[in-house]
C-alpha positions as CSV (number, residue, x, y, z in Angstrom):
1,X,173.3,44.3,93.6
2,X,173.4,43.6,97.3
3,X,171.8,39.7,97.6
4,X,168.4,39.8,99.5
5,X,169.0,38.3,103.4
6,X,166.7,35.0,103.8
7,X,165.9,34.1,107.2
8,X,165.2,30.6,107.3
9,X,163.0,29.3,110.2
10,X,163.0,25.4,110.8
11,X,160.2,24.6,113.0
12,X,158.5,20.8,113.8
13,X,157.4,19.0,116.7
14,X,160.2,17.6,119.1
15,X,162.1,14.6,118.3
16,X,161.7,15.6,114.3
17,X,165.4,15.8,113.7
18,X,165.1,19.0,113.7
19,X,168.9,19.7,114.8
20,X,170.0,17.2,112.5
21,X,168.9,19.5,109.3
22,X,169.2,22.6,111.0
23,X,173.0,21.4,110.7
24,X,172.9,20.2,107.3
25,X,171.2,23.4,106.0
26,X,173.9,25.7,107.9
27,X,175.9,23.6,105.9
28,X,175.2,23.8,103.0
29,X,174.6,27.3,102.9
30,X,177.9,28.1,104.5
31,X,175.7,30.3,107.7
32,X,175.1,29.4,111.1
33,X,172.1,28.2,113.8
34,X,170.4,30.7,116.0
35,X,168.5,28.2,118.6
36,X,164.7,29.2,119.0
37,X,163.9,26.3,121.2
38,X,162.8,27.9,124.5
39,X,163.6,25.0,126.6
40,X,167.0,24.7,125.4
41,X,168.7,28.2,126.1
42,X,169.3,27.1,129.8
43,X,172.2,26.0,130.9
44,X,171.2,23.7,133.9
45,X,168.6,21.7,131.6
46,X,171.2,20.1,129.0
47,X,169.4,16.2,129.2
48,X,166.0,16.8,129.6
49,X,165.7,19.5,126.4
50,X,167.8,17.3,123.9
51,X,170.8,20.0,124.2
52,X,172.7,19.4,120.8
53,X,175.9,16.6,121.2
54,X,178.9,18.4,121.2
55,X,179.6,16.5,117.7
56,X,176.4,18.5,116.1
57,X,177.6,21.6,118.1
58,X,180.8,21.5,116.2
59,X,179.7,21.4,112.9
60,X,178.1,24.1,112.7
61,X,178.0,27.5,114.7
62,X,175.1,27.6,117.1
63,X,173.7,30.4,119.2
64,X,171.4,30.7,122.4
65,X,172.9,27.1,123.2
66,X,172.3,26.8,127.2
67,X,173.5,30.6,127.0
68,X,171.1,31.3,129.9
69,X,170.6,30.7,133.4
70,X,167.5,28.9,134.3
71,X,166.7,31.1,137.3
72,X,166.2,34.0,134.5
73,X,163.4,33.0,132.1
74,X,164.0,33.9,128.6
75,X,160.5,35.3,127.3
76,X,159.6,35.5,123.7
77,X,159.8,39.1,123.9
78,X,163.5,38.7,125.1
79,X,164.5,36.8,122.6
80,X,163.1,38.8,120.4
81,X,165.1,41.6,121.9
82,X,168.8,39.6,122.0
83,X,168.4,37.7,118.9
84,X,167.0,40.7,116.3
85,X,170.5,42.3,116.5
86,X,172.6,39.3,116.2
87,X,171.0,37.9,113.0
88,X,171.5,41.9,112.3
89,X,175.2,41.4,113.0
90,X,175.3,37.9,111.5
91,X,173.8,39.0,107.8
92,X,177.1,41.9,107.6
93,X,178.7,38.7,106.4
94,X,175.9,35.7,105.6
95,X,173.2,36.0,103.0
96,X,170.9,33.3,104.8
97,X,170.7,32.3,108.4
98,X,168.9,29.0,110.1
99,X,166.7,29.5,113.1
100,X,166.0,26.2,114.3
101,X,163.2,25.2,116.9
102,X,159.7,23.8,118.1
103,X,158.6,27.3,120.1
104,X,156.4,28.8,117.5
105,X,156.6,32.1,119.0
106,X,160.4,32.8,119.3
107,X,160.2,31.8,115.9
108,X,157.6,34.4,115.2
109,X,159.3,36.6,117.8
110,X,162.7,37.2,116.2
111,X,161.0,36.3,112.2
112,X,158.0,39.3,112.7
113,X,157.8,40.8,115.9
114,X,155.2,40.0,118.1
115,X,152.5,42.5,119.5
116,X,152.7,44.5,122.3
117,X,151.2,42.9,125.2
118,X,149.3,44.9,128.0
119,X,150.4,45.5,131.7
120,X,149.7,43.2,134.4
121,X,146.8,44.0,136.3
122,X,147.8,42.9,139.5
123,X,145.2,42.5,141.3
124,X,143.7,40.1,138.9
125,X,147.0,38.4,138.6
126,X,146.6,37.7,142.3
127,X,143.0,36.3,142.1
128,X,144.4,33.6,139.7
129,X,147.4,33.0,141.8
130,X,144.7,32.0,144.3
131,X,142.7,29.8,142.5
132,X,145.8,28.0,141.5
133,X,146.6,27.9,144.9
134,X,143.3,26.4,145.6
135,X,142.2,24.7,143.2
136,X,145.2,23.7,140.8
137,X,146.3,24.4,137.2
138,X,142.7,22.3,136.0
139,X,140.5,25.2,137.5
140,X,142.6,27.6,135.6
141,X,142.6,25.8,132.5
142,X,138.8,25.6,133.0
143,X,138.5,29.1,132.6
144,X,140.4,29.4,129.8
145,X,138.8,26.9,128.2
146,X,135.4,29.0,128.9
147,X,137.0,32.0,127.7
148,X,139.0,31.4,124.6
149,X,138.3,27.6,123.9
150,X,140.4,27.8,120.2
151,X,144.0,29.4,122.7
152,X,142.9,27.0,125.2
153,X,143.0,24.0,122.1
154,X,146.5,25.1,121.7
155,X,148.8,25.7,124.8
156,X,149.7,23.4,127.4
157,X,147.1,23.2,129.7
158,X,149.2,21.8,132.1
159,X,151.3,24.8,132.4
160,X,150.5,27.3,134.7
161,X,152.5,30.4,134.1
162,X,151.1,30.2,130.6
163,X,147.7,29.6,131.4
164,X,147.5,32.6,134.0
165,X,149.2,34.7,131.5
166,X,146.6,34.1,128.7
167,X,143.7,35.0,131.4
168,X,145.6,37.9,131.8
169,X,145.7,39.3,128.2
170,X,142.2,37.9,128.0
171,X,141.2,39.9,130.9
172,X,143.2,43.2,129.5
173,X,140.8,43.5,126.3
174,X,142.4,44.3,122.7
175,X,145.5,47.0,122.5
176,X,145.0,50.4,121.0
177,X,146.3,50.1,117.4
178,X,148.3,53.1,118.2
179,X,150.1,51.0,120.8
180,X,150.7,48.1,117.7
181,X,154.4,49.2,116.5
182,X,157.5,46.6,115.6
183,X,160.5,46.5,114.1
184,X,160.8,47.0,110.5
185,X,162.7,43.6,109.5
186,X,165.9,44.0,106.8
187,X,165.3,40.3,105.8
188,X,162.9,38.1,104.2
189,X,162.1,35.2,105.8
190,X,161.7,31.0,104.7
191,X,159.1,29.6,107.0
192,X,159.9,25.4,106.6
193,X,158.6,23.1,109.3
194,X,160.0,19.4,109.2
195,X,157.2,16.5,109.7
196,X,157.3,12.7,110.1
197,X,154.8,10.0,109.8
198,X,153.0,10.0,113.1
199,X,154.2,6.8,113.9
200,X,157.6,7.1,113.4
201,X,157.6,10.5,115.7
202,X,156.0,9.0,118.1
203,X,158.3,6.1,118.3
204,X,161.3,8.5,118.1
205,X,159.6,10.5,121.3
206,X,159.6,7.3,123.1
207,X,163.3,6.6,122.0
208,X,164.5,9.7,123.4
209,X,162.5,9.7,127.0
210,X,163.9,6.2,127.4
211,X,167.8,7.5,126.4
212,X,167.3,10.4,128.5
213,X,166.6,8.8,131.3
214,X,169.6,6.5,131.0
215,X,171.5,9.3,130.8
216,X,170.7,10.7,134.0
217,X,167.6,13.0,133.7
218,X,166.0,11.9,137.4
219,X,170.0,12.9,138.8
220,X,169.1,16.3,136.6
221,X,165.9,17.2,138.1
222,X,167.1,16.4,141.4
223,X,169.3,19.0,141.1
224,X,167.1,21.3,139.8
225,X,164.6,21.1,143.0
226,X,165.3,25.0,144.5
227,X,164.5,26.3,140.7
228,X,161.6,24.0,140.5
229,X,158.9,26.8,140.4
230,X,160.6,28.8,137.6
231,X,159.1,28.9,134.7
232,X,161.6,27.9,132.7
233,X,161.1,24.2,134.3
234,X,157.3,24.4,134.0
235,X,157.9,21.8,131.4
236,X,157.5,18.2,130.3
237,X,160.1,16.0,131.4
238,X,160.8,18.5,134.7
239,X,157.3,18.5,135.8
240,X,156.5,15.1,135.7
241,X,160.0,14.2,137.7
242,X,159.0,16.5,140.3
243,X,156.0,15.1,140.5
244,X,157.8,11.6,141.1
245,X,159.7,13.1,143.7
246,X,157.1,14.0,145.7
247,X,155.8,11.0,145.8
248,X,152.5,11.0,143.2
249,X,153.6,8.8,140.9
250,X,156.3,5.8,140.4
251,X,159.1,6.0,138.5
252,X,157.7,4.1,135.5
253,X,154.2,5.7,135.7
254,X,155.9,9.4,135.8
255,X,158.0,7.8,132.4
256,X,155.4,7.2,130.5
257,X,153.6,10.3,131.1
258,X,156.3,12.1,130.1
259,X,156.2,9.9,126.8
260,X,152.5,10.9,126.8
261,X,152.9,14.6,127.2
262,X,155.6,15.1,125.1
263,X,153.1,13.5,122.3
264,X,150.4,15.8,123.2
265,X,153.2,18.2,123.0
266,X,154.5,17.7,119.5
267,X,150.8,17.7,118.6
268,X,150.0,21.1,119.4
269,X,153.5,21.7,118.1
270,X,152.3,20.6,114.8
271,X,148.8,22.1,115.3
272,X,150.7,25.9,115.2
273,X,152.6,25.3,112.3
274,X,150.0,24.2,110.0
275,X,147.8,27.0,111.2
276,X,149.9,29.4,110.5
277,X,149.5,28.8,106.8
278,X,152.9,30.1,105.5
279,X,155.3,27.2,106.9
280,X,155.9,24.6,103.6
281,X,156.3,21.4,105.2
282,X,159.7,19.7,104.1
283,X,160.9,16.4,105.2
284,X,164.9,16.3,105.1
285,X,167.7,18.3,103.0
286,X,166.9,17.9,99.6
287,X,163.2,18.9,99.9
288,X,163.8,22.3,102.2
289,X,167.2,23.1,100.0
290,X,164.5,23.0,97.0
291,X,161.6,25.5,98.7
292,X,164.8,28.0,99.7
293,X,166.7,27.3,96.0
294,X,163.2,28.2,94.8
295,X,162.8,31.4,97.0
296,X,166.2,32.5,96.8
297,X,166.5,32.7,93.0
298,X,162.9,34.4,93.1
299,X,164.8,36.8,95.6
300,X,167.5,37.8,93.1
301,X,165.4,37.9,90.1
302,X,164.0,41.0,91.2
């Protein structure tokens, strides 16, 4: 009988070591690592989004690797769109393949499908845009916050594409269930998320803010100044840089927010996973090799 696919997702805040057991699964398992980090498909951001060492990239095949240009942002739904048939492709010749990442909703995106969201109303976009304009990203967080305070309790707040684009949903009212069709999915899926004492993560995201910046993040963002209002950049480590630049805060005082936001960061990261309710939480090879050992042979015994 033709083995069941498995579709592993590896999710966990940043600076988990995530990549690290991503690796050792693919491994292990003889497969290879689709990349569902958002920040890290672009290639002009390798320093500031932990880009896998060429060492880790060798080991094991990797995919949506700083495969896209950070002038085009890669939405869920894209992904969703590019990496569906690959893992299609892929599974002609694996029985399991790793998705590895922190962005809950490429995860979700490529693992389930997500649903169909509705048109921009433009003119509303628009009034937004204003109060932005106006008023900042804390007057549109606000409003979110008055509208949907549980979304509002888990996005970045400090992101304003995001923000404007939950108003906008918001704003659009539910979809017609006619509307709500995916893709049927040919795989079963493994939701893990890797977790660490807080402590120790947040140690690890000061580590690697401070090892970043030695290797030339400021010299990165610098360069990075005529894309600065993509979205793709609208981002912790970027944002705070650019904010540097322009003179708001010093170079020490933008370094430690970035070690700030990136906590607040792997927080809500954490926050989605455990709400989700079907992610086991593993903490290094042998513990996620027994939850898919476990699901596999339940796989095949039917």
């Amino acid at each position: 009988m033709q083995p069941t696919k498995h579709l592993i997702l590896l999710g966990g805040p940043t600076a988990s070591g995530k990549t690290k057991l991503a690796i050792e699964l693919a491994r292990e398992l003889g497969t290879e690592v689709l990349n569902a980090d958002s920040r890290q498909f672009y290639r002009q951001m390798r320093i500031g989004t932990a880009v896998p060492s060429d060492e880790e990239l060798a080991a094991a095949p990797h995919h949506f690797i700083q495969s896209h240009d950070a002038a085009m942002p890669l939405s869920a739904a894209d992904y969703e769109t590019q990496a569906l048939p690959l893992s299609e492709d892929l599974f002609k010749t694996k029985d399991t393949l790793v998705v590895c990442g922190g962005s809950g909703l490429y995860l979700q995106a490529l693992s389930e499908g997500l649903d169909p969201l509705p048109p921009a109303d433009l003119a509303y976009r628009a009034e937004l845009e204003e109060l932005f304009k106006k008023e900042g990203v804390a007057a549109l967080a606000a409003l979110l916050k008055e509208k949907d305070p549980e979304k509002a309790a888990n996005m970045d707040l400090k992101n304003p594409r995001r923000v404007i684009r939950s108003l906008e949903i918001i704003h659009a009212g539910p979809i017609p269930e006619s509307l709500k069709k995916k893709v049927p999915r040919t795989f079963k899926v493994i939701p893990l998320f890797l977790n660490l004492e807080r402590d120790e993560l947040y140690a690890r995201i000061d580590l690697r803010v401070e090892s970043m910046m030695e290797a030339g993040l400021l010299e990165e963002v610098k360069s990075l100044l005529p894309l600065r209002d993509s979205a793709s950049l609208q981002t912790v480590g970027y944002r705070e840089l650019f904010d540097h630049i322009d003179g708001l805060y010093s170079l020490e005082e933008a370094i430690e927010k970035i070690k700030q936001h990136t906590r607040n960061y792997a927080k809500r990261q954490l926050t989605w996973f455990r709400n989700k309710g079907n992610y086991q939480e593993v903490f290094d090879l042998e513990s996620a090799m027994k939850v898919i050992n476990a699901s596999l042979t339940a796989a095949n015994a039917h």
